[in-house]
Each structure stands twice: as C-alpha cells, then as structure tokens.
TISEZA-846709 format. One record per residue (C-alpha): x, y, z; residue in one letter; residue number from 1. Coordinates in Angstrom, 2 decimals, always signed. Example, Ala and Ser with C-alpha at 12.3 -4.5 7.8 and 13.67 -1.06 7.14 Angstrom:
[r [+12.30, -4.50, +7.80], "A", 1];
[r [+13.67, -1.06, +7.14], "S", 2];
//
This chain:
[r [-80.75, +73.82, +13.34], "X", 1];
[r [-84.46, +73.63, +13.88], "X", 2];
[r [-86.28, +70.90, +10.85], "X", 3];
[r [-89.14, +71.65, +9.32], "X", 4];
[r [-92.26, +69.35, +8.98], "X", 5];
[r [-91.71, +69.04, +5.19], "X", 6];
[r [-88.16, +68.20, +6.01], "X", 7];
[r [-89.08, +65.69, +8.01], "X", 8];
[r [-91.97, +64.40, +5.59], "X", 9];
[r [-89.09, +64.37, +2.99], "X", 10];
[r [-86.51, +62.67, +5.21], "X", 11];
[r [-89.37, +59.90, +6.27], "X", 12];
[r [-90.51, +59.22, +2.42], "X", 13];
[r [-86.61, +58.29, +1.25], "X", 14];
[r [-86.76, +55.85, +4.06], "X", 15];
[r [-89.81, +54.39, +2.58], "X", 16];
[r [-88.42, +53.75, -0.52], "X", 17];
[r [-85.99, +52.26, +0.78], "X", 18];
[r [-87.89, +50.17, +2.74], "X", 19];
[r [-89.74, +48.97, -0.73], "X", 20];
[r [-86.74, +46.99, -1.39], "X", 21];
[r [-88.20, +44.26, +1.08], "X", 22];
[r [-91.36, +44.20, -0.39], "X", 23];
[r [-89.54, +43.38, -3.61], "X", 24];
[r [-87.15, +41.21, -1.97], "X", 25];
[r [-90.69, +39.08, -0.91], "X", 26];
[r [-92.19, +38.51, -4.62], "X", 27];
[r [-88.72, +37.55, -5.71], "X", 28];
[r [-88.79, +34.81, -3.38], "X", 29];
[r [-92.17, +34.23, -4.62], "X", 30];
[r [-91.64, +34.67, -7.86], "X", 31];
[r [-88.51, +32.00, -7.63], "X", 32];
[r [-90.71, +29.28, -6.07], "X", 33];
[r [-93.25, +29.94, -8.98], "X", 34];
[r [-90.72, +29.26, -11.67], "X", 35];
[r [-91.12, +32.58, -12.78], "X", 36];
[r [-87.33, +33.39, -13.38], "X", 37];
[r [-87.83, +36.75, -16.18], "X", 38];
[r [-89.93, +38.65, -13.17], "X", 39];
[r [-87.36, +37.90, -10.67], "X", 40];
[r [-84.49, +39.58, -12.89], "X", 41];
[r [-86.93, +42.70, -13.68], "X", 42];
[r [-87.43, +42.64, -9.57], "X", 43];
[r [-83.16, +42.75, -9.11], "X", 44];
[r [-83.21, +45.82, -11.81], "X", 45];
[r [-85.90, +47.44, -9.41], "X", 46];
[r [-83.98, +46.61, -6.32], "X", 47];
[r [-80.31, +47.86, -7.82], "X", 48];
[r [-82.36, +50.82, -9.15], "X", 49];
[r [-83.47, +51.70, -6.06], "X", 50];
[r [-80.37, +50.93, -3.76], "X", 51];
[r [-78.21, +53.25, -6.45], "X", 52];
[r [-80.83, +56.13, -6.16], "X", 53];
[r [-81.83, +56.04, -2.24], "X", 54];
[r [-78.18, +57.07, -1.32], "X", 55];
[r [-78.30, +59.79, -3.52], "X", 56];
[r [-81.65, +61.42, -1.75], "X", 57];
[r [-80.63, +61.05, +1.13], "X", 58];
[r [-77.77, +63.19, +1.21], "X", 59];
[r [-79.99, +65.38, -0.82], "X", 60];
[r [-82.78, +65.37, +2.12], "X", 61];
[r [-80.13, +65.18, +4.84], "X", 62];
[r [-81.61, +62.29, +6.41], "X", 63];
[r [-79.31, +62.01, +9.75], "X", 64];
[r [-79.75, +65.25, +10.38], "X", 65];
[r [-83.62, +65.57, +10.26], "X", 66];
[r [-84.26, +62.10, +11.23], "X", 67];
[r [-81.11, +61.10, +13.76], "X", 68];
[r [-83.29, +58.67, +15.83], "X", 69];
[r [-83.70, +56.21, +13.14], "X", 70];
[r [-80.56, +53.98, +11.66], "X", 71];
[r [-81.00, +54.65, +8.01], "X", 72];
[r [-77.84, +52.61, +6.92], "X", 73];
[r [-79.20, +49.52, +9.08], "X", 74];
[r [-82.27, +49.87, +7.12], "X", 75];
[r [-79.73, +49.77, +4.10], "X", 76];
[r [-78.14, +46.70, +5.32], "X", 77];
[r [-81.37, +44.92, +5.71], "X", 78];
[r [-82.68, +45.57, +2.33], "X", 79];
[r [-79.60, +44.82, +0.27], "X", 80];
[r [-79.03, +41.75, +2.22], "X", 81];
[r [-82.29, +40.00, +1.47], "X", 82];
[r [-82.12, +41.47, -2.25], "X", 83];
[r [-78.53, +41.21, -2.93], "X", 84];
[r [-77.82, +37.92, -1.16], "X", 85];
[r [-81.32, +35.81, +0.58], "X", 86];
[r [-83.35, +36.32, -2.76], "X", 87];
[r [-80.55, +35.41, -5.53], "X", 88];
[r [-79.30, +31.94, -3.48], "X", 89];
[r [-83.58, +31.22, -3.14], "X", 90];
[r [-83.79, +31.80, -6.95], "X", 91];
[r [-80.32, +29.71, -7.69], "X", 92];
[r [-81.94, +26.60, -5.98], "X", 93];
[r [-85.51, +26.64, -5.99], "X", 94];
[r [-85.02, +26.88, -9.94], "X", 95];
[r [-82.54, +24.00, -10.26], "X", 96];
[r [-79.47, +26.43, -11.08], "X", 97];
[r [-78.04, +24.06, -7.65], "X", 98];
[r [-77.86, +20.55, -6.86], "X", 99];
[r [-81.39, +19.34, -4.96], "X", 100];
[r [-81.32, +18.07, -1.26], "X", 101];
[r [-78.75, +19.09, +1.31], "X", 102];
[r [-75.73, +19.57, -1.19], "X", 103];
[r [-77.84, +22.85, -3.05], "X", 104];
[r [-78.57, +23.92, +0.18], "X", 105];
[r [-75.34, +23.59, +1.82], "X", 106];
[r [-74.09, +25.38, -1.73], "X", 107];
[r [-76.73, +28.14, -1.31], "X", 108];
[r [-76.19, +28.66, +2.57], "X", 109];
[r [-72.47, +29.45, +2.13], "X", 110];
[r [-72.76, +32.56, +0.44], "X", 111];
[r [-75.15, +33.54, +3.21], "X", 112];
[r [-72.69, +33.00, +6.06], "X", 113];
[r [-70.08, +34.79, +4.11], "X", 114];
[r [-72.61, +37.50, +3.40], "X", 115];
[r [-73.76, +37.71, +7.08], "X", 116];
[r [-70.04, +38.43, +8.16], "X", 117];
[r [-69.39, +41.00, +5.64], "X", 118];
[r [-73.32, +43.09, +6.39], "X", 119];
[r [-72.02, +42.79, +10.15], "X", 120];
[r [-67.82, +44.28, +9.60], "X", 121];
[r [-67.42, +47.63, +10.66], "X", 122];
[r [-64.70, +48.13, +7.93], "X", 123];
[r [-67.51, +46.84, +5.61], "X", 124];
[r [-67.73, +49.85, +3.79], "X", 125];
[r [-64.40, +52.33, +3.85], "X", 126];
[r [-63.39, +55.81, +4.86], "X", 127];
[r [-62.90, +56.60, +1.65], "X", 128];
[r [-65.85, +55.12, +0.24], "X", 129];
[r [-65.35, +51.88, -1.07], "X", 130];
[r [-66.58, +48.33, -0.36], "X", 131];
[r [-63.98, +45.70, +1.33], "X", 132];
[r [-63.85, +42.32, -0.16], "X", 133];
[r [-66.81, +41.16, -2.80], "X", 134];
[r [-69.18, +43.25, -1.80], "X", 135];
[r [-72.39, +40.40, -2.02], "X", 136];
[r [-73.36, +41.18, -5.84], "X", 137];
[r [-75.15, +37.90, -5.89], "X", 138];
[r [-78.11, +39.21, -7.61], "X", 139];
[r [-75.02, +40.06, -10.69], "X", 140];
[r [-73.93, +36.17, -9.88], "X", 141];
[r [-77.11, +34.93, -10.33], "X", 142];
[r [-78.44, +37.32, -13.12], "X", 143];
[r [-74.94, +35.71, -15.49], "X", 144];
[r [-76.01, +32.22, -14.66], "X", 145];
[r [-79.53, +32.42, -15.89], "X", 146];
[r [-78.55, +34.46, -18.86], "X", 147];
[r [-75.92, +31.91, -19.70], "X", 148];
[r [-77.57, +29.08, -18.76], "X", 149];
[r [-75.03, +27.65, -16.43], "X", 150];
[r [-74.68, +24.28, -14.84], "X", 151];
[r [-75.30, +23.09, -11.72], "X", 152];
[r [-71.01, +22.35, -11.50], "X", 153];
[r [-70.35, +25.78, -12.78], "X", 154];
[r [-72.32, +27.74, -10.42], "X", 155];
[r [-71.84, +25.93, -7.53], "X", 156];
[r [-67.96, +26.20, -8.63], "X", 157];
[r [-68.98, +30.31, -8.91], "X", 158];
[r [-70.33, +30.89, -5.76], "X", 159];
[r [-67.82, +29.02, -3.53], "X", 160];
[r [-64.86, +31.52, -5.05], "X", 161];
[r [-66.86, +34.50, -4.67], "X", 162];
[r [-67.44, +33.23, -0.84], "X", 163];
[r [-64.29, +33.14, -1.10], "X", 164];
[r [-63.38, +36.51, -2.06], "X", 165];
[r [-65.69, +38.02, +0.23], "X", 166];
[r [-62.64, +38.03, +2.61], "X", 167];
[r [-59.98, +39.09, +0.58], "X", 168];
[r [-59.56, +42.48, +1.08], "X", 169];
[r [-59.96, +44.22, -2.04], "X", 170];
[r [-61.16, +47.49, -1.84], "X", 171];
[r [-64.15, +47.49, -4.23], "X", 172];
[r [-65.48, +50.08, -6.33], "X", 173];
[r [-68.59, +52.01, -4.55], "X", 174];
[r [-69.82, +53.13, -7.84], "X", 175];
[r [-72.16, +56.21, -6.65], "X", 176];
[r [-69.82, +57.65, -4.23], "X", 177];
[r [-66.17, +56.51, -4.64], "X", 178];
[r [-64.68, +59.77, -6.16], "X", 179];
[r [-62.08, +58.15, -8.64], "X", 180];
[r [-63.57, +58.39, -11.91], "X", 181];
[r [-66.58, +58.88, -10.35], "X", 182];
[r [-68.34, +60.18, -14.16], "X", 183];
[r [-67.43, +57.12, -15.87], "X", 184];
[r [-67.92, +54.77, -13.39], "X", 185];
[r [-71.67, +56.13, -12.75], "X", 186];
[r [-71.89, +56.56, -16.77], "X", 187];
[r [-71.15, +52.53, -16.75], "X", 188];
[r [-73.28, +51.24, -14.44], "X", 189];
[r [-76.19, +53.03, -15.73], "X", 190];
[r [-75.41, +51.34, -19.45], "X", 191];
[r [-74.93, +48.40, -17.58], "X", 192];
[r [-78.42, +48.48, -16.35], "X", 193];
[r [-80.07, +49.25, -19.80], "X", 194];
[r [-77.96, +45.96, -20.66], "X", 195];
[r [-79.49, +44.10, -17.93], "X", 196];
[r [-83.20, +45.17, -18.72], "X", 197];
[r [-82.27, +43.96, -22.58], "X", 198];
[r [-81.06, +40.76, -21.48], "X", 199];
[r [-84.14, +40.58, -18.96], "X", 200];
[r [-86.86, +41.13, -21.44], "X", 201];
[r [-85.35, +38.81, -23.75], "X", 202];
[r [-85.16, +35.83, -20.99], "X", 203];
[r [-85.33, +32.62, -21.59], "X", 204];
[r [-83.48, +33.35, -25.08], "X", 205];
[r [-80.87, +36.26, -24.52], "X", 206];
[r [-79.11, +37.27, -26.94], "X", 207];
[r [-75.11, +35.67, -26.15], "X", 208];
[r [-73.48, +38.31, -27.94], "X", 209];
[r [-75.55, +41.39, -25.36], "X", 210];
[r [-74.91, +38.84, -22.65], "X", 211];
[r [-70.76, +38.69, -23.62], "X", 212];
[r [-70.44, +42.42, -23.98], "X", 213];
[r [-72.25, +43.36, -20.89], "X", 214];
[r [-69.46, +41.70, -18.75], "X", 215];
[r [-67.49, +44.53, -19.99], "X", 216];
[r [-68.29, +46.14, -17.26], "X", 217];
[r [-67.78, +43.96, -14.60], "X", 218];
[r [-64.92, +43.42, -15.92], "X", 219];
[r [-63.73, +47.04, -15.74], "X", 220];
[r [-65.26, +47.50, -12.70], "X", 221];
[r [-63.22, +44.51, -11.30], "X", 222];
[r [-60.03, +45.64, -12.91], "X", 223];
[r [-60.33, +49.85, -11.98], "X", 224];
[r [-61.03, +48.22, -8.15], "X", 225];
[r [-57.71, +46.18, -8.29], "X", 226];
[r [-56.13, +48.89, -9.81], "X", 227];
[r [-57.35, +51.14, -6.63], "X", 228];
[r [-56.34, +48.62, -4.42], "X", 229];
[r [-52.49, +47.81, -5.40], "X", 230];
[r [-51.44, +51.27, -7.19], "X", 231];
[r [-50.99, +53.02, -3.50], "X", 232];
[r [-47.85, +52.11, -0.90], "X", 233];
[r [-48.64, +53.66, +1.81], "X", 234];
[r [-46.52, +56.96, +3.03], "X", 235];
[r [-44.99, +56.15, +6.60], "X", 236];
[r [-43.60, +59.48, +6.73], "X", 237];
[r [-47.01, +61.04, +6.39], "X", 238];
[r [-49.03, +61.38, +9.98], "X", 239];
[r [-51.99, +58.81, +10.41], "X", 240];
[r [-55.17, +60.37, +9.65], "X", 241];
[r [-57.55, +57.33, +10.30], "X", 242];
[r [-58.12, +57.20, +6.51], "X", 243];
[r [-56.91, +53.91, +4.78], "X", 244];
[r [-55.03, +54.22, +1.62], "X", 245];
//
C-alpha cells in the first residue's frame, strides 16, 4: 500500500513526541541537582502522560507501516529508560532520599543494572500484552518516597526488593493495551494521575490522607496483575500457539 506524504508527516510527528520524553528526562536531571524536587514530579506526570498517549497514536497513524525503517519501540525503550529508571535513581540521591558516597550510589546503580536487563529481554513485554517482572516504575518508587518523606533505610530497603522483583516473573498489568478489564484499568490510571498532579502541586506538604488513598491503585493494579498471573494452569491438551498463558 502506497503512503502518503501526510501519512508520513503524521507517522514522523508521533515519533517526535516521543522523542520529547528525553528532553524531559534532561531537566529532570537538572532539576534534581538544583534541589528543585516539585518540578521534577510535574516532569514524571509529563513523561507518564506522554508514554501512555504515544502508543495510542501510533497505532492510530500506523507507524510501522508508513515509517518501517525506523525502530519506533527502541525509541520507546530509550525514553522510558532514562525517565522511568536514570532520572528517578539521579533524583533519589542527588536529593539525599540515599545514603552519600559510594553506598547511595551503589544503592542507586542497582536498580539500573536490573533495569538494563529487563529494557534488553525479548520476553520483556508479552504476547499477550503484558509486562514481565516489575516493569521499572521507578519514577512511582520515587514519586511515594518524596510524598511520604521516606528515610534513607526505607528507600534504600524499597528499591533493593523491587530490584528484586524485576526478575520474578509476574506478568504485569500493561494498562493501555492489556485487554482484561481494559475500561477500568485505563479509567484508574487516569484518576491516578489527577492524584499524582494533586499530590505534586501540593509538594513539600502533601496531603497524607490523598497520598494513602492514591496507593489504591497500585495496589489494585498489583493485585488484578497477580491475579492474571496465578488464575490460569495451562491446557496441555490444547496445541501450542506461541502465546503464553
């Protein structure tokens, strides 16, 4: 099928906005080194705003189709890795959320390595459209321990089980495109989000109560993705399709 040149124009401008996501992933690093913690949360909202929305358009735009000769989920992959994972470990210890010297380092590097494994694992992301093991929310992580006001112990503790639990295979919720109470799950996050901007704006005092009943939806979203996991023994009887359970 021949492409237009709008298609093509239209194709091109999702993959820069996607690409935005490493401008933003830049001033939150800056932003982190000038102390400036509030404008590094609104620049997470920006960056989760945009990684839930570029998925969406391009499907819409049918990207690998009009565009095949450039990698559009590498692109992905870069972006949420230096938004979801470099950024929230620079703000974590540049801002004294870590232990100084080589033990916050060591602390914030960890996540990284575990991150860099799961970004590079072809199984990474599912036939059936979900995420395997913790899929490197570490912007979430790091959003709950400035709105709590954590401890160095306690998110130290925090980050080395979610390391952890980046290889445990737990099929994880894909909230835009696993089909499984796909309404609610999308009607969630997006409440989740407004939550997040609330909390945000009212950094360095959040409100505790917000703060408690936005975890609500981690929590579902952590119980639904066990649930998903578990609920299914496989059929042996049934031919292999090359679609995990």
């Amino acid at each position: 099928m021949e492409t237009t040149r709008s298609a093509r124009l239209a194709a091109a401008s999702v993959h820069i906005y996607t690409s935005l996501g490493v401008v933003l992933g830049l001033l939150m690093v800056h932003f982190s080194y000038d102390g400036d913690v509030r404008t590094v949360l609104w620049l997470f909202l920006a960056a989760m705003v945009i990684d839930g929305s570029d998925g969406f358009l391009a499907r819409h735009f049918e990207v690998k189709r009009v565009l095949p000769g450039f990698d559009g989920a590498l692109l992905d992959n870069i972006v949420d890795y230096l938004t979801y994972a470099f950024a929230p470990m620079v703000l974590l210890w540049s801002c004294g959320y870590l232990p100084d010297g080589v033990l916050g380092g060591v602390t914030a590097s960890l996540p990284l390595l575990a991150s860099c494994f799961q970004f590079c694992r072809s199984d990474a992301k599912t036939d059936d459209h979900f995420f395997l093991g913790f899929p490197s929310y570490w912007n979430i992580v790091a959003f709950y321990v400035v709105v709590f006001g954590w401890g160095q112990t306690t998110t130290a503790v925090l980050l080395l089980v979610f390391t952890v639990l980046v290889f445990v295979p737990v099929k994880y919720v894909y909230p835009s495109r696993t089909a499984t109470l796909w309404t609610l799950n999308m009607t969630l996050a997006v409440l989740w989000l407004v939550a997040f901007a609330a909390l945000t704006a009212q950094v360095p005092e959040p409100h505790t109560w917000l703060a408690i009943l936005s975890l609500a939806y981690p929590v579902y979203y952590t119980a639904l993705s066990l649930w998903l996991t578990f609920r299914t023994v496989p059929d042996r009887s049934a031919p292999d399709r090359g679609v995990p359970a």
